[in-house]
C-alpha positions in Angstrom: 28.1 200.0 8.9 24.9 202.0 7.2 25.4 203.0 3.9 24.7 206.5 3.0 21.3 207.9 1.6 21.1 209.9 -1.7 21.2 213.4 -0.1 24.6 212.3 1.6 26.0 211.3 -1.4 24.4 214.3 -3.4 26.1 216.5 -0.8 29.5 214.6 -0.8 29.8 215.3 -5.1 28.8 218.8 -4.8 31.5 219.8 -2.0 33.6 217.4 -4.1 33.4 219.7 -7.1 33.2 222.6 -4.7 36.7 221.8 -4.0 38.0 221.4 -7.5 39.6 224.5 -9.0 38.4 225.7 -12.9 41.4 225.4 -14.0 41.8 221.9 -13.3 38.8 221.0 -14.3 39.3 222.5 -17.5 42.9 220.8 -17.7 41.4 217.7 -17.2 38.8 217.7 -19.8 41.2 219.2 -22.6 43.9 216.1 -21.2 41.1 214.1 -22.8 39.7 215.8 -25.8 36.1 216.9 -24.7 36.5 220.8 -24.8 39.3 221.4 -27.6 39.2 223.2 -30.2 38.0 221.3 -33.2 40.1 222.9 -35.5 43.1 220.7 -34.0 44.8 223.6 -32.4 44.5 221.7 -29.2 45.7 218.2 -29.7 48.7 218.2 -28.2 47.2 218.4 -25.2 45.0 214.9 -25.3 47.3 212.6 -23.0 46.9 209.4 -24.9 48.4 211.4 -27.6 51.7 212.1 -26.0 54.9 210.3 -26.2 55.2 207.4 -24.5 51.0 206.6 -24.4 48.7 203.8 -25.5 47.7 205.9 -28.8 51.3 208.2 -29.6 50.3 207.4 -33.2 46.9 208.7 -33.1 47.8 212.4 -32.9 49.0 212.1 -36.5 45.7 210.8 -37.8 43.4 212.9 -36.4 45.4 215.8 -37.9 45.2 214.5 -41.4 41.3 214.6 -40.8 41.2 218.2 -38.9 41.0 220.7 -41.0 44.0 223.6 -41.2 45.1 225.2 -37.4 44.6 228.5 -37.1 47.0 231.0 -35.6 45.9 231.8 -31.9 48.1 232.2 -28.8 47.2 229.2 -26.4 48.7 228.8 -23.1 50.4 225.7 -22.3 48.2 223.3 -21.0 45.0 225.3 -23.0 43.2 226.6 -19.8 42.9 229.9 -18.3 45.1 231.1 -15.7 44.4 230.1 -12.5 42.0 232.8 -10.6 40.4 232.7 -7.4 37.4 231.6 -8.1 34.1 229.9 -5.9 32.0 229.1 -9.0 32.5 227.6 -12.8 31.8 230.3 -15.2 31.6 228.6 -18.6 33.6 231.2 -20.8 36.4 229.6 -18.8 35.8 227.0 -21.6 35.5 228.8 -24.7 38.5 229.7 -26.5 
């Protein structure tokens, strides 16, 4: 079998993230705590944090270091609502 050449590949990870939906990709990096909110209003939603995971405990610590949450209306798992959508806008990841 020939391996595949660099443009093959390059094309393969672009229709790869083609396929991927915003709001999963936006899920995915809140489930592990690169886009939330620094203010700690978005813990809950780092997996390793949850019940049952490697690091349970760790939720508690890193809220005794984040400063006070503020009030704001967040949807359950963080993300925008799912819209039909072809290309990654990046408000989709602010607040």
């Amino acid at each position: 079998m020939k391996a595949a050449n660099f443009e093959q590949i390059c094309q393969w990870i672009v229709s790869a993230w083609e396929s991927a939906s915003t709001h999963i990709i936006c899920k995915s990096f809140k489930a592990r705590g690169i886009t939330n909110n620094v203010d700690g209003s978005e813990n809950f939603l780092i997996t390793c944090f949850k019940q049952g995971h490697a690091c349970a405990q760790g939720a508690e610590l890193l809220s005794r270091s984040s400063p006070k949450v503020t009030t704001q209306e967040l949807t359950e798992d963080g993300c925008p609502l799912e819209e039909e959508e072809t290309y990654i806008d990046e408000d989709d990841f602010t607040n």
